[in-house]
Every structure is written in C-alpha cells, then in structure tokens.
C-alpha positions in Angstrom: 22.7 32.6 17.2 21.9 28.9 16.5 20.3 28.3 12.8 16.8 27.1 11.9 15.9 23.3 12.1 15.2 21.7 8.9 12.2 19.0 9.3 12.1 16.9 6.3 8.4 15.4 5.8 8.6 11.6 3.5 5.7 9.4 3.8 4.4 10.9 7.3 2.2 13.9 6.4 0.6 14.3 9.0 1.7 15.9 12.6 0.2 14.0 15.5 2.6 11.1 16.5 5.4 12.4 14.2 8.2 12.0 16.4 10.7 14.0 13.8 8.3 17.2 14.3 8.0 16.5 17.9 11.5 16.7 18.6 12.1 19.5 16.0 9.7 21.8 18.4 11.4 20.7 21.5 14.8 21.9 19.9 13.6 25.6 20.7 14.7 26.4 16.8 12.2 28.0 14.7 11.1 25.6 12.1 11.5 24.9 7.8 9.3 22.2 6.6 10.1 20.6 3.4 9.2 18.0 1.2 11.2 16.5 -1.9 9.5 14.6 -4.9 12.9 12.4 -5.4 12.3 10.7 -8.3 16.2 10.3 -10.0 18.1 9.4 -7.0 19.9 5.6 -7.6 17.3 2.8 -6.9 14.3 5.1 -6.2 11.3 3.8 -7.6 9.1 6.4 -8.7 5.5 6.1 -7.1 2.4 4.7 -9.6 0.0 7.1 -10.9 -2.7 6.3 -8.5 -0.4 6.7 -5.3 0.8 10.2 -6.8 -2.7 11.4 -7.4 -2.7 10.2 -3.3 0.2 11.9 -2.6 -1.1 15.0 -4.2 -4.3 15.7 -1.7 -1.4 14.4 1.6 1.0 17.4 0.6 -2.1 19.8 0.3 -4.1 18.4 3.5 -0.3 18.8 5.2 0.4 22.1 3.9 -3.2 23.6 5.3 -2.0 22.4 8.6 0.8 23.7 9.3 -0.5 26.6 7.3 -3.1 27.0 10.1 0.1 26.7 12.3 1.5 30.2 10.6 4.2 27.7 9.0 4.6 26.9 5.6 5.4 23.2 3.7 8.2 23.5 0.9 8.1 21.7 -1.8 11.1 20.7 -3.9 12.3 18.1 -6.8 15.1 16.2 -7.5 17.5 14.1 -6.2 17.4 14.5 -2.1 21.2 14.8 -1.4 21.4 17.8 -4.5 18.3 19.4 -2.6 19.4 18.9 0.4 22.7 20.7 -0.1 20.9 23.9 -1.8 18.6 23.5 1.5 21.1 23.5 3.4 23.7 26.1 2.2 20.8 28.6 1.9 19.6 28.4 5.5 22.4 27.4 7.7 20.5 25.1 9.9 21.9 23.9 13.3 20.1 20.7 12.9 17.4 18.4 10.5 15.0 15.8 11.8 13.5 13.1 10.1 11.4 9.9 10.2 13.6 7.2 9.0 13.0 4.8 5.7 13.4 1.4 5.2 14.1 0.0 1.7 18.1 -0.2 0.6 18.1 2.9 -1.8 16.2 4.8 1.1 18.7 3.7 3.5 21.4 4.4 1.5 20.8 8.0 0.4 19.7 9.0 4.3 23.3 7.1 5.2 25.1 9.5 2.5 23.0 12.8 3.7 23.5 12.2 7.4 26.9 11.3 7.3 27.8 14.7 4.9 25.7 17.0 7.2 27.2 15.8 10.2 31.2 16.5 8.8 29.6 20.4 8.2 28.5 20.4 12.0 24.9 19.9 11.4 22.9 17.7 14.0 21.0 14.6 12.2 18.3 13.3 14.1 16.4 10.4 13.3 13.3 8.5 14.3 10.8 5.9 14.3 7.7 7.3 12.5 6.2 4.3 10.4 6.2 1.3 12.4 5.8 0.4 15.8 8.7 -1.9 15.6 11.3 -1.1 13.3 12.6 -3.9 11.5 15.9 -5.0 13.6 13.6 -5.2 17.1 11.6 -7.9 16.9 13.8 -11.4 16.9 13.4 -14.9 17.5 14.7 -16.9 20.5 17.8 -17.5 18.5 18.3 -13.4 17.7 17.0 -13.9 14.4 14.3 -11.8 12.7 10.9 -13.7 11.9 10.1 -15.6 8.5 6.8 -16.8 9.5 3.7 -14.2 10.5 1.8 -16.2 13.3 5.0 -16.7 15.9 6.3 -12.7 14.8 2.6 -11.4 15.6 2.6 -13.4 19.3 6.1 -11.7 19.6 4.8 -8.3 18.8 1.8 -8.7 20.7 3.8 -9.1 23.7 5.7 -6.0 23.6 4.7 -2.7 24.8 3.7 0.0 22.5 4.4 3.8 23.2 1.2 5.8 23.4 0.8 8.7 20.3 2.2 11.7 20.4 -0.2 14.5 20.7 -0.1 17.1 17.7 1.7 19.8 18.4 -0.3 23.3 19.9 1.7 25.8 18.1 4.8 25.5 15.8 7.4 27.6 15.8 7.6 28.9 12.4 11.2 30.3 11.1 11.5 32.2 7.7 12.7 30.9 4.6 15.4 33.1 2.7 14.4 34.3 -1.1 16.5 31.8 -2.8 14.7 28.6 -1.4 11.4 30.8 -1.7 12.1 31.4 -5.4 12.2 28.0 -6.2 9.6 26.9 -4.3 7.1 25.0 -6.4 3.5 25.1 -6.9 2.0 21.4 -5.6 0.6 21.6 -9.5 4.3 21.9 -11.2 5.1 18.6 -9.0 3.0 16.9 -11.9 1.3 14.4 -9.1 -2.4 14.2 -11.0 -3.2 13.0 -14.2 -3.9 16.0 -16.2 -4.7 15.3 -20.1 -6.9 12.4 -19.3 -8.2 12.3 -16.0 -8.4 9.1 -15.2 -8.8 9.6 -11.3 -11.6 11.8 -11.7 -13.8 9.2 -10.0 -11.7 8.7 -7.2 -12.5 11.9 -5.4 -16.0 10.2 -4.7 -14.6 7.4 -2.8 -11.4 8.8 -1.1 -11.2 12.1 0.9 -7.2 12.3 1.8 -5.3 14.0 4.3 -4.7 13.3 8.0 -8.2 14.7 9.3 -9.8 12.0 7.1 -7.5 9.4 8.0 -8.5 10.0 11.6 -11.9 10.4 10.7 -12.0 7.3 8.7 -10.7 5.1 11.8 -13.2 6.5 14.9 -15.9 5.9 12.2 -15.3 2.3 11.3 -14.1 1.5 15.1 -18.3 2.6 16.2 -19.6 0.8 12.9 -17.2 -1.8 11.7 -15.2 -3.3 14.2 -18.2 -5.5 15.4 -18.2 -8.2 13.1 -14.8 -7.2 11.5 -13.7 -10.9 11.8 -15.9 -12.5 9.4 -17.3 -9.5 7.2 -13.5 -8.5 5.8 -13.5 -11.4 3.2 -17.1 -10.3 2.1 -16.2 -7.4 -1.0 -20.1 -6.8 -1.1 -20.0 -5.8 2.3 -18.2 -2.6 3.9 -16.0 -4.7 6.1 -12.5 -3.1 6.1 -10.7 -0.5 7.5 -9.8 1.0 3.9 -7.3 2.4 5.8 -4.5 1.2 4.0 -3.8 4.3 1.6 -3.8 6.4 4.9 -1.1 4.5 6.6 0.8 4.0 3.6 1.6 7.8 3.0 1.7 8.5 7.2 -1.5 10.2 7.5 -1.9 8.4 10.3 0.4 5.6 12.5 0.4 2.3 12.9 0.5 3.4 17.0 -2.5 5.5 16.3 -4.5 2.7 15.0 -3.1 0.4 17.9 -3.9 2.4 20.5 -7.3 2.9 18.9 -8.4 -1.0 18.5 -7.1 -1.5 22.1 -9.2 0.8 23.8 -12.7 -0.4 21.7 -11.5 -4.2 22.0 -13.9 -5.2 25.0 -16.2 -7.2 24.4 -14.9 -7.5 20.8 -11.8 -9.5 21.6 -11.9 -11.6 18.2 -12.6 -8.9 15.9 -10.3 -6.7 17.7 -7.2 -9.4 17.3 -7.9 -9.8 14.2 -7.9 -6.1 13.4 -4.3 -6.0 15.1 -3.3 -8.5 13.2 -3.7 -6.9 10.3 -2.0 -3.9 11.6 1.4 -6.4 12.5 0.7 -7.9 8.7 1.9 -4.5 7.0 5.3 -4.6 9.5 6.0 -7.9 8.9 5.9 -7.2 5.6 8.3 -3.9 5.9 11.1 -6.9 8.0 10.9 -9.0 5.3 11.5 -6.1 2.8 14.4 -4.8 4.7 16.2 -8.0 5.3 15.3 -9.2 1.4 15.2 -5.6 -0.6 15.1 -8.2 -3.6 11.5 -9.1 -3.2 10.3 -6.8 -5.9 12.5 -8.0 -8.3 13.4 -11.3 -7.6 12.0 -14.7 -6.5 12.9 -14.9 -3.1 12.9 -19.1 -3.4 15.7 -19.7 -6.3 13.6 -22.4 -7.6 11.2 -20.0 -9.0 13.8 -18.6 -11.1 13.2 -20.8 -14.2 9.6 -21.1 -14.2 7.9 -21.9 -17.3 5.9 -18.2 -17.6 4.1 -17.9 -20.6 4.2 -14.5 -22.1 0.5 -13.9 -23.1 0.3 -10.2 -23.8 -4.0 -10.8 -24.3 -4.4 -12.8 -21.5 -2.7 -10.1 -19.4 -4.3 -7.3 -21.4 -8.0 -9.1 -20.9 -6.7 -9.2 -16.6 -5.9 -5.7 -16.4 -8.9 -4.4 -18.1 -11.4 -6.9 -16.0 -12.6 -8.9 -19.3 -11.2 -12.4 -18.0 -14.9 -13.9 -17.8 -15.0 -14.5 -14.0 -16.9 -12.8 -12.7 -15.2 -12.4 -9.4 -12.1 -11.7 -10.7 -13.2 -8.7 -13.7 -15.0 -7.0 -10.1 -11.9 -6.7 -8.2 -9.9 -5.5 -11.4 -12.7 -2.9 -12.6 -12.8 -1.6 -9.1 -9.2 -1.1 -8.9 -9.4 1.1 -12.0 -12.7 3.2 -11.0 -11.5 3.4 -7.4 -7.8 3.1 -6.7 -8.1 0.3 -4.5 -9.1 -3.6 -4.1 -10.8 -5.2 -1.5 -8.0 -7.9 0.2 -10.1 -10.9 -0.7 -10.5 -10.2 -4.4 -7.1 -9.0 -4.3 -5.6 -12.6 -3.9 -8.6 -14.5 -5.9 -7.0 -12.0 -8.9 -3.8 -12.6 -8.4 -4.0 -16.4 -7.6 -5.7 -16.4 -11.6 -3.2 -14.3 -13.3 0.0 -16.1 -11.8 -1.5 -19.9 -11.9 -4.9 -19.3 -14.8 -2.8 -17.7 -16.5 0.6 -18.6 -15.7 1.7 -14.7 -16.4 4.6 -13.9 -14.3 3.7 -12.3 -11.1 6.0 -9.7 -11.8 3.6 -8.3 -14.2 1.1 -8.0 -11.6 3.3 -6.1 -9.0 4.1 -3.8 -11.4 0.1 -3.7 -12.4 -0.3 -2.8 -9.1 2.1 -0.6 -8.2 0.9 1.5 -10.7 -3.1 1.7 -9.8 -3.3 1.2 -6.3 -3.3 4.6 -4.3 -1.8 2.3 -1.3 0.7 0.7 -3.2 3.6 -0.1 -0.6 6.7 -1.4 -1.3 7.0 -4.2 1.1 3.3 -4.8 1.1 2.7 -5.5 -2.9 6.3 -7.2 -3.7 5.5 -9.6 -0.5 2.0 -10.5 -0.9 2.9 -11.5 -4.9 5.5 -14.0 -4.1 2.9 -15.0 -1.2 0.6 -15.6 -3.5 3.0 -16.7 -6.7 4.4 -19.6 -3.6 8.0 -17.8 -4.0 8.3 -15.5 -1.0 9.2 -16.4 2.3 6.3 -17.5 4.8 3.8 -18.4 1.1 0.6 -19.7 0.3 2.0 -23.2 -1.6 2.1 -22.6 -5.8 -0.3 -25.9 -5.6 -3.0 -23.7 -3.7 -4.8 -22.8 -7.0 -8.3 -20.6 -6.2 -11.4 -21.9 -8.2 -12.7 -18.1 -9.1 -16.6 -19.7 -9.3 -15.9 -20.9 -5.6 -14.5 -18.3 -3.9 -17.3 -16.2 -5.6 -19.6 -18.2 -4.4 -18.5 -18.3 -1.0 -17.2 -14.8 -0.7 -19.8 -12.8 -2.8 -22.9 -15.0 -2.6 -25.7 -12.7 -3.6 -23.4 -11.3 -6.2 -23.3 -7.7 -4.6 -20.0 -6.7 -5.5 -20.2 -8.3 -8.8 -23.2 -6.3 -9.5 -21.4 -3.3 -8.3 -18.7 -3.2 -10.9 -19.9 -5.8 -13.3 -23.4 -3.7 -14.7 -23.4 -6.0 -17.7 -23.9 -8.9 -15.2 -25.9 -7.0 -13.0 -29.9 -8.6 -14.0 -28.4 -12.4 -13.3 -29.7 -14.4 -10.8 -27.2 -14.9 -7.9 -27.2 -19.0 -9.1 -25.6 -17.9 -12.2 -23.7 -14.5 -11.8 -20.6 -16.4 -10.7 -20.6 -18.7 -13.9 -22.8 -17.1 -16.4 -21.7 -19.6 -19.3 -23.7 -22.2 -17.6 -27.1 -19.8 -17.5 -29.4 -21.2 -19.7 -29.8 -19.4 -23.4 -33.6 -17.8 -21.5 -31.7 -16.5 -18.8 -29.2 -15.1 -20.7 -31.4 -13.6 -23.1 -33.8 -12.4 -19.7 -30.8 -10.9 -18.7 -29.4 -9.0 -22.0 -26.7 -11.3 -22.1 -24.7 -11.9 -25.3 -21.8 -14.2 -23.7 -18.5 -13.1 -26.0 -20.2 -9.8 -27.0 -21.7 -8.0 -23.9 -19.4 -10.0 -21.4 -16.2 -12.2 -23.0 -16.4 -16.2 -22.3 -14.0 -17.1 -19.9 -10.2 -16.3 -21.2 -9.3 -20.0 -19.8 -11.3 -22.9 -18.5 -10.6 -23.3 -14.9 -9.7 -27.3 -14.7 -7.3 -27.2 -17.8 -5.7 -24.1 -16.7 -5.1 -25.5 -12.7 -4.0 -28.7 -14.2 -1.1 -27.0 -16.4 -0.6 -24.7 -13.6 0.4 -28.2 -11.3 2.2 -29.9 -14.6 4.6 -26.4 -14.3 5.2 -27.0 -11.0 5.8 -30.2 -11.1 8.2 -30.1 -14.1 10.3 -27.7 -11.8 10.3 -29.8 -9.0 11.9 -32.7 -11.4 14.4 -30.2 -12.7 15.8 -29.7 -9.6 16.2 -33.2 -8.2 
C-alpha cells in the first residue's frame, strides 16, 4: 500500500490556489500537513518580530481550515532537512509537495532535501505558488532577465495568467503516527508573539490575519478603493491602498488571486486598475532581482557605493526609529510603523530618502529597521526598495534625488491628516504650519501647546545643509573613482 503524502506549507497558508495542495489531493494519498519554523538552517534569516507576530495568526487561521477539513496542520522547529528526515522516517511517505522558494539559502536547502528524498524513492514535487511568473520566465529580447520595471511590466502584461485554483471541497486526511504527534508543538511554544512586553498589542486593531481576511480585505477595497486608486495611494491621510501587502507576503492569498480580481473590476477603471497591476508586477520584479542578485540585502549592488562616506550617528538613528526627527512627515510614518506594523508606501520612501541622504546613516540600518517591524517585511521587497532608494540597486531612484520632508508633506499630506493621526503633540496646528512647526510663530505655538525641543524635538538636521553634504558625498565618490 502506497504511503501518505507529505504537504509542506512555507509562506502559502492558505488553500485556494495552492498548487502544492492541489496536486497532493489529486495524488489519491491521504494527506500530512506540516509546517517548520526553520530558523538555524545555513543562510536563513530569521523573520522580524512584527512578521512573526504575522506568522503566528497565518499558522492558526490555516490550522482552523484544514481543521474544518477533518485534517490537522503540524508544527515543527528546527533545521528543515533534520525535520524533514524524522518526518519522513516516521511516516513512510510515497511522495511530498511543496510550493517552491526563491532566495539562495531557500534554494539550496530544497535542492539538498529533494535530491536526498528522491535517492530513498520518494516523489518530490514542486510548484509555482508565489508568483505568477517565476523568476527565469520572463526575459528580454536578448534572453536576458529584466533590470528595469517599466519594459518587464509591458512584458508581463502580455503574457497569459492561469486562472486560481479553487479551494479544495474535502481533504483527504491521513493519520499521523505517535512519534510525530508527540512532538508536535503548541503554535505558543513556536515563541511567534511577543510575550513579556507586548508590544503588538495594538496591532490586533488594525490587522485581522489569515486567508478569509486576506480575501475579505481585497473584494472590499476592489467595491471601495479601486476607484480613484491612482491618485489617492500617495495620500497617507487617505485610505488609498490595498494594505494587502502582509497578506501576500506570508501566501494568504496569490498574486493570481489579486490578478484575476483587478481584471475582472477594471472596466471603466482602466487607469486605476493598471496601476493597481502594476503594483502587483512591482513585488515580482522585485523577487527577479533578488534571485539573480541574492546579495541585495547585504551588499551594494553598484560597487561604487562600497566606500561611501556613512556616518555612524547612533542619535540620529535612534531619534529615526523612535519618530523624534522633527519632520513632521517623516516621525508619522515611523510612529505608525511601531503602533501598527506597517507604513504607508509614500511615507515609506520620504523616511528612508531622510535617513540614507539627511542623515547619511547607511541604508543597511534601515533594512534591518525594517525587517524587524514590518509585518510584510519581504526579502526581495525591503533589500530592493533600500538600494532603490539609497541610488545603489539596480533600476534606482538617482542618490542626487534628495526628498525635501516639508514638501512632500505638503503635497502628500496637505491638511495634515496623517500627521495628526500619529503625531497628537502636533495635532492643534494649523495645516500652514504642521509640516514645519519651527517656523509657527511663538502665539501659535503657544495656542497650540507647543514647546518646540520639549513637547516635539527641533528638527535633528536642517534640510539645505544636510541635502548639500548629502551631494558633496556623492560627489567626492564620483571623483574617487575617476
């Protein structure tokens, strides 16, 4: 009698369009779901707290489902080729399915896994779960893959896109044996949320996780936020993203869902609905770049951002993490990140633009800021939008494109919404002065309960000397290499 078939659930809890489960019901095998928390294997990098407090409510929301399923999700720790192997020898599988990964370390344990199970007889199947085009698909006219966004988005626009899988009816549940049962552990001994000081306490009132919400989350902004979504995304004040990001990010829901979605609502909404797609093809052009360069979270990926001047201000840094920069704009997006997990996209490069170029902090530091507070922290995502915006990474914003914090304030948060919103000390200014409240006048300050370097800090640098050393760096670096 053949054995059970192993289905290995990483960053795709969820189970309609999950081609791994798909195929693991159409094997006729009864099923064993598992999920590892690898955390030791070589070159793993172990998730931030904010995206384990995220991955925390997907293994639950996941486990309820098959649950309701009569199955049952697994949950082990450790490193994935040691688990695997007690997995395997306790069960005797006739084959595993799983949805493949993409960065080096990834690819390189799967490679060892695969190629061990398949010397003991075991079937290895793999598939395409995460993007719509895996990284090696989508090539230039000279069979090479994309470094620039706008002609690898015309490219991807072109090409079909299978429809999504429909979850699966029933699931045909096989039995663990003892051993494996015995060591099963409790989703609290995986250690995912904070538990002496619970920092994430607040983000339970912004972020319901798990693939019903996921799905939830998209029909509801496709009636409501779609119109518009064009324009209203760079407005932080306004609720003009998807804030889907955390979803697709741990597979609570795929990029083909979200496709398929914004195609069938684009009429009439042509703009907004590219735009949306766009956004969609961003995060896989992101996961190429990632898989051709796996350096771009360590490394500049231009060598002549290897020896730039960084200064090593552990205040400055300290005052940009905590939001107590004195822009405005900038403190918003930072204090938002720590209350809720997340950043809206605009604020997110006004931030990072000030601590790589106001600051001249490496961008490194940032990355790693973020890695460790978003709940949608990706891996291709955060290491290529830092060098984007540090003018390192391939396809960047130029290191002489320096954002004025008061402007894009001003232009992006006019009325001062979202500065209100997570800047309370601020929040009695007057929208001609909440961008730049150093330049109130001593009776609006005072109106407003304003004690500038006491209730809210003067600014840490003053914008024109710091873009002006900024463009001295550069420049020195650009004579150093001629």
């Amino acid at each position: 009698m053949a054995g059970p078939a192993l289905v290995w659930f990483r960053d795709d809890y969820r189970l309609a369009d999950n081609p791994a489960l798909t195929a693991a019901i159409e094997s006729g095998a009864p099923l064993l779901c598992f999920f590892i928390l690898d955390e030791s294997s070589p070159g793993i990098r172990p998730l931030g707290g904010s995206a384990r407090w995220w991955l925390h409510g997907s293994l639950q929301a996941l486990d309820e489902s098959l649950t309701a399923m009569g199955a049952r999700l697994i949950l082990m720790k450790g490193p994935a080729e040691a688990v695997i192997k007690r997995i395997v020898t306790a069960t005797n599988p006739s084959a595993i399915f799983w949805n493949r990964r993409y960065m080096a370390a990834e690819i390189a344990i799967d490679t060892t896994i695969k190629k061990r199970l398949s010397e003991r007889g075991i079937t290895v199947q793999s598939f395409n779960g995460r993007l719509i085009n895996e990284p090696w698909e989508v090539k230039n006219q000279s069979g090479r893959p994309f470094q620039v966004f706008t002609p690898y988005f015309r490219a991807v626009s072109s090409r079909p896109v299978p429809k999504p899988l429909p979850a699966p009816r029933t699931i045909p549940a096989g039995r663990w044996p003892s051993s494996i049962l015995d060591s099963n552990l409790n989703l609290t001994d995986l250690n995912l949320e904070p538990s002496k000081t619970d920092w994430a306490q607040g983000f339970s009132v912004h972020w319901q996780r798990g693939e019903a919400a996921a799905r939830q989350k998209l029909e509801d902004f496709l009636d409501a936020g779609l119109p518009g979504y064009a324009r209203n995304r760079d407005f932080p004040g306004m609720a003009g993203t998807t804030r889907l990001s955390p979803h697709l990010r741990f597979g609570e829901i795929s990029p083909r869902q979200v496709w398929h979605a914004i195609l069938a609502r684009r009429d009439g909404l042509e703009d907004d609905a590219e735009k949306l797609l766009s956004e969609v093809a961003w995060r896989e052009f992101c996961c190429q770049l990632l898989y051709q360069h796996p350096h771009l979270p360590d490394a500049p990926h231009s060598r002549r951002f290897e020896h730039f001047p960084w200064t090593d201000d552990a205040q400055a840094l300290k005052a940009w993490q905590t939001g107590h920069t004195g822009y405005p704009i900038v403190d918003a997006g930072l204090r938002q990140l720590w209350q809720t997990g997340w950043m809206h996209n605009r604020v997110r490069m006004i931030a990072a633009s000030f601590l790589v170029k106001h600051l001249l902090t490496d961008w490194r530091q940032g990355e790693r800021w973020f890695w460790d507070t978003l709940v949608d922290a990706d891996p291709a995502n955060n290491a290529f939008s830092w060098q984007w915006i540090a003018g390192s990474g391939p396809d960047s914003a130029p290191f002489h494109r320096i954002f004025n914090p008061v402007g894009q304030g001003e232009k992006f948060d006019p009325q001062g919404d979202y500065v209100r919103a997570y800047v309370p000390e601020l929040s009695k200014l007057s929208s001609s002065f909440i961008h730049k409240p150093w330049e109130a006048p001593p009776d609006v300050l005072r109106t407003a309960g304003i004690v500038l370097g006491e209730t809210y800090p003067h600014p840490v640098v003053p914008h024109g000397p710091a873009r002006e050393r900024a463009l001295e760096a550069f420049r020195n670096l650009r004579v150093a290499e001629t």
